[in-house]
N, C-alpha and C positions, 0 to 999 in steps of 0.2 A: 374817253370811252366809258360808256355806259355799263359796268361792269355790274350790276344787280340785276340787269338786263338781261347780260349775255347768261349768266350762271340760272333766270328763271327760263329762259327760251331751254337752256340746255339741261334742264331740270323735265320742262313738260315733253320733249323731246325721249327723255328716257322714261318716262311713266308710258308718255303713249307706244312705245315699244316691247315694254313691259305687257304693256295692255294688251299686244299683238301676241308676245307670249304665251301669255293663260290660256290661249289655245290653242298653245305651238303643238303637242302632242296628235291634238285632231289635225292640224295643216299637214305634220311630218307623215300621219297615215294616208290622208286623203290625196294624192297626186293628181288629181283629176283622171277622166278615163281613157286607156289608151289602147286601141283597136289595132294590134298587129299581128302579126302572122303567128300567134299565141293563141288570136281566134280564129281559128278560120276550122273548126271540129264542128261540123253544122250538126253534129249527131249528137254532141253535149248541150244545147239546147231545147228545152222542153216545149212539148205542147202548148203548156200553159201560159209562158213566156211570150212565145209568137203571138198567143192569142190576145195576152193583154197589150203587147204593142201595139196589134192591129185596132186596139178597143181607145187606146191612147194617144198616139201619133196621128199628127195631120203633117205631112214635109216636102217641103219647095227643095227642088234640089237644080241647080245651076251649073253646068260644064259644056265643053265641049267632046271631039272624038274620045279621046286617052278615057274622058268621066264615063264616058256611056257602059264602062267595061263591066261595073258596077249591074248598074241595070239590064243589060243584054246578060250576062251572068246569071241575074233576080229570074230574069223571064223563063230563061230554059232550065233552071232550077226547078220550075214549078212540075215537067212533065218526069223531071229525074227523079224525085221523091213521088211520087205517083208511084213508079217504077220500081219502087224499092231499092233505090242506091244507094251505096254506104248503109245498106240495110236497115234505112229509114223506114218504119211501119206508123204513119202520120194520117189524118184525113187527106182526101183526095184536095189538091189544090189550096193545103192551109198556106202555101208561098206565093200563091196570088196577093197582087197588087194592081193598083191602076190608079188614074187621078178620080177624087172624089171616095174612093175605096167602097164603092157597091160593089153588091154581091158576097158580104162578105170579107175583099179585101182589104192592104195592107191601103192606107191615102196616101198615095206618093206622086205627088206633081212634077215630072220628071221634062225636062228643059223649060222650069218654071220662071227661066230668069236667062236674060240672052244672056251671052260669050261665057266667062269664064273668070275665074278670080287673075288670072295674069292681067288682065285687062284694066287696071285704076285710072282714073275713079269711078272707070263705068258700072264695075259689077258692084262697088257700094252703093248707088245712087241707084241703079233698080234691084238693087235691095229694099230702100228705103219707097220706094216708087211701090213695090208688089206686099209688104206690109201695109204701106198706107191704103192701101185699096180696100175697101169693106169687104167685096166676095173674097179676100184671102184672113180674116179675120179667126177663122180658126185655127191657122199654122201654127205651131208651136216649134220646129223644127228646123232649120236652115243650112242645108248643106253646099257648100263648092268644090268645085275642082279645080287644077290644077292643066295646062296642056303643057307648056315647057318652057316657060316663062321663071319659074322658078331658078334654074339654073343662072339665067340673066342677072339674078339680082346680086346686091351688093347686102352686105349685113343690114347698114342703116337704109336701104332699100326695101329691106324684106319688114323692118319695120316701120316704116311711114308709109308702105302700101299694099301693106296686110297684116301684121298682128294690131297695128295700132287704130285702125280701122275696125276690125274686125270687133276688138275693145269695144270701141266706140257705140256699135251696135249694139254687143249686150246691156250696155248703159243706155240706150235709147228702148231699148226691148227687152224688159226685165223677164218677161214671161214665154222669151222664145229661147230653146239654146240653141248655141251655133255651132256647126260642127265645122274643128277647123283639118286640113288636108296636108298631107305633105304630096310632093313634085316626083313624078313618074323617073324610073331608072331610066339614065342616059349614056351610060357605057365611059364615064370617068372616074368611076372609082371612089375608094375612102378618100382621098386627096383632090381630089373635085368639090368644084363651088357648089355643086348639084348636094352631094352630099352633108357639106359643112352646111349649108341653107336650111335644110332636110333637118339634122339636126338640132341648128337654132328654133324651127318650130316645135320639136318635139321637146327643147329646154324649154320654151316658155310656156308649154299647155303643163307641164310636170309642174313646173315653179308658181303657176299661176291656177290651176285645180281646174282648166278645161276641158274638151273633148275633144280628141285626136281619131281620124282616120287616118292608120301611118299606112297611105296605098305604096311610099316607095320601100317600107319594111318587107311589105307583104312579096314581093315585086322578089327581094333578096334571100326569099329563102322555099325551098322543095318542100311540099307534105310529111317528109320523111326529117324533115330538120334539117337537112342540109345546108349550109351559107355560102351564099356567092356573090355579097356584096366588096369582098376580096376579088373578087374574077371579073372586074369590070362588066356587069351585069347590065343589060340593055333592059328597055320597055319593051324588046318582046320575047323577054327571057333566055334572050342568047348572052353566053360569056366566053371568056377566053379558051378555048378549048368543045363548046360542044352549046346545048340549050337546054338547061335545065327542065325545062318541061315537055316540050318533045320528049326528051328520052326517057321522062316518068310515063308519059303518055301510050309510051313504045311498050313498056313493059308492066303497062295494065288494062284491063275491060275495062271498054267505053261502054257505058249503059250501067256499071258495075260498082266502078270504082272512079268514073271520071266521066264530063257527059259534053258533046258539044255543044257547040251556041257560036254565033257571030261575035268576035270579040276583036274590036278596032286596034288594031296595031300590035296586036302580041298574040297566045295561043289558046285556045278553050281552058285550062286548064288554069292560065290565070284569072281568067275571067271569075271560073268555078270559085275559085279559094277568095275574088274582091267579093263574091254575092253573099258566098259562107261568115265572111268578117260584116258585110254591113245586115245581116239577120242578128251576129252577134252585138253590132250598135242598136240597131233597132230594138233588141231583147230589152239593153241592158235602159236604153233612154224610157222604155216603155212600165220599168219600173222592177225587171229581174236582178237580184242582186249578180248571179254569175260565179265564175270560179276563173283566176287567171289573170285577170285583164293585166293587170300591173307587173304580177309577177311572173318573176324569169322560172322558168319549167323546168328548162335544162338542166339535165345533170353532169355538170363538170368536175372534171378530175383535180379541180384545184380551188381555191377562196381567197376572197379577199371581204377587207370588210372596212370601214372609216367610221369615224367617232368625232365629234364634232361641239364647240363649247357654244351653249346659248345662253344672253347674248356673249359677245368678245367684243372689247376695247380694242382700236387702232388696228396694229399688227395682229392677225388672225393665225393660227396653226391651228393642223390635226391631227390626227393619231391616225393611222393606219396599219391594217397588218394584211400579210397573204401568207398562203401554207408553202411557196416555193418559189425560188428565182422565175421572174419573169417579167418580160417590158412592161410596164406602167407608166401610164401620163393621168395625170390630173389637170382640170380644168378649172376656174370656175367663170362662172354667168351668172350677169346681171337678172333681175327681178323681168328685162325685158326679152332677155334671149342672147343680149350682147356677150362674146366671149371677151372678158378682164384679163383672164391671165393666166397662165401656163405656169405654176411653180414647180412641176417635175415631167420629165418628158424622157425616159430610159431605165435601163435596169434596175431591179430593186430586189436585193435577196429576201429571203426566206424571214418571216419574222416579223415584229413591232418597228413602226418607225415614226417620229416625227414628220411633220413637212410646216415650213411656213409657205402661208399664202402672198405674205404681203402686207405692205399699205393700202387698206380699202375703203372705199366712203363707207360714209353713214348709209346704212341699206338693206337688204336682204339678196341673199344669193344663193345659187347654187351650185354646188360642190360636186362635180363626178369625176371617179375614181375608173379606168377602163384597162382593160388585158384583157387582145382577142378581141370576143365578142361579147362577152362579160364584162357588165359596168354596175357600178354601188354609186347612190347617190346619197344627199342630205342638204339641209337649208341650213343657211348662218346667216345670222342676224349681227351686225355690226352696228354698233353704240359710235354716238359723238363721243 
């Protein structure tokens, strides 16, 4: 054995890790951007915002039924802020859009791309087909959706024919971003593949600094904050016990405070809160810094919080603490979305704790900490 060898292989291995360090500070702030039911305040974005999107954005956007909700949402948005809803006081029709964006409009080429991202390897391939085409040369923007396919997959399913794909593309198209989607509510639960899936996308845009439309976050919670991703929450906002947006609906002015529109499989109302959140992607791609995106808003009666060593040798541990008994599970995930490992999954009092992770490869990962609906995350970096 080559033992001068092994000690320079594993020499330049920890420099270039190193090297990935010096600017762990900026990675650990930047998560990449995540569009969830956090944005959906179409009142907190400005004039200004909208306008430079509209001045910025050129976007291919590819779905089926479930995607349209999106854009049937955009549309009748435009005659509700006319209107003055949610006491919007805006120009007449600054939420117009159309393909090619005359008149003014927002350029949104909406079924610019048959089926839908469940569909592999077709919806990569005219991906690669509607970029390579010279009339589409100015997109910069590429979104899909999701129909229900999502739920079908299997972990290493979900990446060999969609996050690792999806990759592939920003490395073929450095100049376009992709926005990536999570899988519409299906009525199983925290404990559903729908959701674990759901998930693994949302660990890999966090861990990997992309851009997320989370449509099944949005899907799970009321204007008023309410969570019903607990109440087996369906795509058309019905749960265990009643439907969340009907009965917001029930007990507010429409023209006022909520506005109809055609919305494929679920209620006006979600439709309202998908168009609200992709005005908020659109702001922020369009060059708005924003307020929110990442962070949790809520104000809970309780804390938690993890600390984390960069890098760690072998066996990894972390500190943790929370202000009161209560279940906690930690996770962590691989750099691709894979979940590794479970080192705590039940009660945890009050106070400082330890936790070993484990035996983990050489790699980067991610670290989250959940109780409820409250979760703390962070990266660790693990040395040969």
């Amino acid at each position: 054995m080559n033992h001068s060898k092994t000690h320079k292989q594993q020499v330049s291995f920890i420099i270039f890790l190193l090297f990935l360090l010096s600017g762990w500070q900026t990675l650990a702030l930047s998560q990449g951007i995540i569009i969830d039911h956090e944005c959906t305040d179409i009142t907190l974005v400005p004039e200004s915002a909208i306008n430079q999107a509209k001045s910025n954005l050129h976007i291919a956007y590819g779905h089926t039924s479930h995607g349209s909700q999106l854009t049937t949402g955009m549309s009748g948005l435009v005659d509700f802020a006319n209107g003055g809803g949610l006491g919007l006081s805006l120009p007449d029709d600054i939420f117009e859009w159309n393909n090619g964006g005359s008149g003014g409009a927002l350029d949104l080429h909406d079924y610019a791309m048959g089926g839908d991202c469940g569909y592999y390897p077709a919806w990569y391939d005219n991906t690669v087909a509607y970029l390579n085409n010279p009339a589409n040369s100015d997109v910069n923007v590429i979104i899909w959706s999701w129909c229900g396919q999502a739920a079908d997959r299997t972990e290493q399913q979900m990446i060999d024919t969609y996050l690792d794909p999806m990759t592939a593309l920003e490395s073929l198209y450095p100049d376009v971003t992709f926005v990536y989607m999570t899988g519409h509510a299906n009525a199983t639960g925290e404990a559903g593949n729908l959701h674990l899936r759901n998930q693994q996308i949302r660990n890999y845009c966090i861990t990997n600094d992309k851009v997320l439309y989370d449509f099944y976050d949005i899907e799970c919670y009321d204007p008023d904050n309410s969570y019903f991703g607990d109440k087996y929450v369906n795509d058309d906002c019905s749960y265990t016990g009643g439907n969340w947006a009907i009965e917001w609906q029930n007990t507010h002015v429409e023209g006022v405070d909520w506005y109809t529109c055609t919305a494929a499989h679920t209620q006006p109302l979600n439709a309202n809160r998908k168009a609200y959140a992709a005005w908020w992607l659109w702001a922020i791609l369009g060059g708005w810094q924003g307020t929110g995106i990442t962070e949790q808003e809520t104000v809970y009666d309780y804390s938690m919080d993890i600390s984390l060593v960069n890098p760690s040798l072998g066996t990894a541990s972390i500190s943790c603490s929370i202000s009161e008994q209560l279940h906690v599970r930690i996770d962590v995930y691989s750099c691709n979305g894979r979940l590794v490992a479970t080192p705590f999954n039940g009660s945890m009092n009050a106070g400082d704790h330890g936790v070993i992770l484990g035996d983990l490869q050489p790699g980067m990962y991610l670290v989250v900490m959940r109780s409820n609906d409250l979760s703390v995350s962070g990266r660790l970096i693990i040395l040969q």
